[in-house]
Structures are given as C-alpha cells and as structure tokens.
C-alpha positions in Angstrom: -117.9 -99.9 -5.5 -116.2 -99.9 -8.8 -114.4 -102.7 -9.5 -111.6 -100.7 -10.9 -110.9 -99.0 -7.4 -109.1 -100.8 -4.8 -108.1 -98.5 -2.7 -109.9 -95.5 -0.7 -108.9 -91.8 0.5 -111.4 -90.8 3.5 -111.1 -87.3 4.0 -112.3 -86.0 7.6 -113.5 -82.5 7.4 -115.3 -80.7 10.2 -114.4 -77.7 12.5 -111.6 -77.4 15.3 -112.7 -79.4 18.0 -115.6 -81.7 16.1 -113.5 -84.9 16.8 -111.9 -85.4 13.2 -108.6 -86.2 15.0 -109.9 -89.0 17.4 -112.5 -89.8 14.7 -109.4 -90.6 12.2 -107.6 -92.4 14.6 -110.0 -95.1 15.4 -110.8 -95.3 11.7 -106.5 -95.9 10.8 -106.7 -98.9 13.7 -104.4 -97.2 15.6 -102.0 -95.9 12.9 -102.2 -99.4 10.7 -102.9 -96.9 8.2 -101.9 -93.1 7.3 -103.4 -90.2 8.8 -102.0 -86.9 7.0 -103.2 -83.0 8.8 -102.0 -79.7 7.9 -102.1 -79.6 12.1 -99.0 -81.9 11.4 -96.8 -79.5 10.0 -97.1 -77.6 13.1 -96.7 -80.5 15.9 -93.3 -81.3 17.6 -93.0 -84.5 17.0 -91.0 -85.2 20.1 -92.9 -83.0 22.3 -96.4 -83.1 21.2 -96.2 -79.0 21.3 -98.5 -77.4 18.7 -97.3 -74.0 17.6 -99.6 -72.7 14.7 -97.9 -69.9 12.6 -99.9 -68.3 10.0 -97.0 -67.5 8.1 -96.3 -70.5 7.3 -99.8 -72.2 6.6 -99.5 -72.5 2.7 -96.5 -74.4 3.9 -98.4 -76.8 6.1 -101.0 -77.2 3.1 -98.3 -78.8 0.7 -96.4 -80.8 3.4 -100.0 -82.2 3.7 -100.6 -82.4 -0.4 -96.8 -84.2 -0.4 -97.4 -86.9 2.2 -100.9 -88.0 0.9 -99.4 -88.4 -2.7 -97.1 -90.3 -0.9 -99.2 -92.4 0.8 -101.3 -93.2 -2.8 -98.2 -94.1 -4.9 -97.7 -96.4 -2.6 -100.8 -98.0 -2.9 -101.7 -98.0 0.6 -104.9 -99.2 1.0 -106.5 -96.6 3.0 -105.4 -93.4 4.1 -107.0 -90.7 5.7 -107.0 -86.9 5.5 -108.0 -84.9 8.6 -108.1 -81.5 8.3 -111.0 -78.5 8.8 -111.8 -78.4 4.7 -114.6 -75.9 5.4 -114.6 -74.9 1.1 -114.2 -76.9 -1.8 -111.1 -75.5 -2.5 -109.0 -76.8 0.2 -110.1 -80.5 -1.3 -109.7 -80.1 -4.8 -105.8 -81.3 -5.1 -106.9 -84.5 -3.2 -109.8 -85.0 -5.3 -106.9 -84.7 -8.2 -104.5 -87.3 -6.5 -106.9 -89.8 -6.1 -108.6 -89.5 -9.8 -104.5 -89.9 -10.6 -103.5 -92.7 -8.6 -107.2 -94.5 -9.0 -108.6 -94.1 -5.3 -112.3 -94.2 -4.2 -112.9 -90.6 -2.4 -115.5 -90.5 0.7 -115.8 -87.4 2.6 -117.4 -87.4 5.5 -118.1 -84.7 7.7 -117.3 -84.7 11.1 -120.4 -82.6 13.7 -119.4 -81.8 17.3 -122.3 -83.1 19.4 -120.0 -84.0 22.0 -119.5 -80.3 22.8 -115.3 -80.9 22.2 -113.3 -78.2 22.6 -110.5 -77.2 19.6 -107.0 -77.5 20.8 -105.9 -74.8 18.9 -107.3 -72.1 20.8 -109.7 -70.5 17.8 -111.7 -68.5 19.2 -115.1 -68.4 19.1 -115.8 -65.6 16.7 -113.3 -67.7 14.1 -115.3 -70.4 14.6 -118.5 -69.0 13.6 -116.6 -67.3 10.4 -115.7 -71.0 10.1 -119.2 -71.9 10.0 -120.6 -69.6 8.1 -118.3 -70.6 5.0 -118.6 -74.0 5.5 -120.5 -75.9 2.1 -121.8 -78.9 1.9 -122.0 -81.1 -1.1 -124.9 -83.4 -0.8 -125.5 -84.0 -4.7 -122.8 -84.9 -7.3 -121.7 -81.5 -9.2 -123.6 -82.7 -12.2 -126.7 -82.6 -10.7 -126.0 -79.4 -8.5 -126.0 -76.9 -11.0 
C-alpha cells in the first residue's frame, strides 16, 4: 500500500439482496466506522420503514455523495460505501473524493450465493436488467483499452 495513503474507502457494490448491507456491517465492526447508502435516504430512521421514491433518487445519490465527503475530511480511517453501483458512473464522484482527500479505493463486489432476497421488493425482471448492465473492472483503465 502506498505509504502516502492512510486511510481507505471500501465500496460494496452488488445487486439488491447480494448481502452488501450485512457484508458492510460486519466489515464497520458494528458501526465503529461509517457506512453511507443511497438506501439511507430512504429509511425512517426511527422506524426502520424503507419507502423508495423514484422521484427523489438523484436526491438520495448526493445525500450519499455529501455524507462520504464528510466522512473523508474527517479523516476517518475507514468508511464504507454500500450501494448497488452496477456502472462506472455511479462510482466516479467517489473515485474523485478519495483522489481529493488522499484515500486508498478497494471495490469489492458483493455475489449472492446465499440465495438472499432484496428488501426492496425489485422485481425479478429489474434484476436481471440489473445484471445485464452490470461491468466489471478487473484490469486498471490503462491497460483496458
């Protein structure tokens, strides 16, 4: 790891009902350190309730993009992402925050061989759209093209 990186933002990407979730909070010990989700946005926090509204999505995505920025200028050590990320796209500004606030990046990518089921009532036909647009990077961009 380079020296000049102390810190690290793990992002957690997978479909609705891989584990991401459970995954990210075993890897935060429990909420020692910051889990941030577009779901967030969209969670009760009294209740627990999760009420998605497409309307208000791109919403959700900067209340996400906030909080992490949050997280990194306050040099927390670790912090995690845990959101569905199935294109490059929905990365990128992360990517951006931690080249800005000098943060290691690991993605890892989150398979549902537990046979889970998505909270968020996606059915299955979105699911497989989900799929089919999900990319994979396995080599750095440089050597991709």
């Amino acid at each position: 790891m380079d020296p000049s990186f102390k810190n690290t933002l793990i992002i957690l990407r997978g479909l609705p009902g891989s584990g991401k979730s459970t995954l990210a909070s075993i890897l935060s010990e429990g909420g020692k350190y910051p889990v941030h989700s577009i779901d967030d946005y969209f969670t009760n926090p009294e209740t627990g309730e999760y009420k998605f509204d497409f309307q208000k999505n791109h919403l959700a995505y900067k209340n996400c993009e906030k909080k992490t920025e949050i997280s990194l200028k306050n040099n927390i050590e670790k912090v995690f992402l845990d959101n569905c990320f199935t294109t490059e796209w929905e990365m990128t500004p992360y990517f951006r925050l931690a080249s800005r606030y000098n943060y290691n990046v690991f993605v890892i990518t989150v398979e549902n061989r537990h046979a889970g089921k998505n909270i968020h009532q996606i059915t299955d036909e979105q699911l497989k759209k989900m799929e089919e647009k999900y990319s994979i990077q396995l080599l750095p961009s440089s050597l991709s093209d």
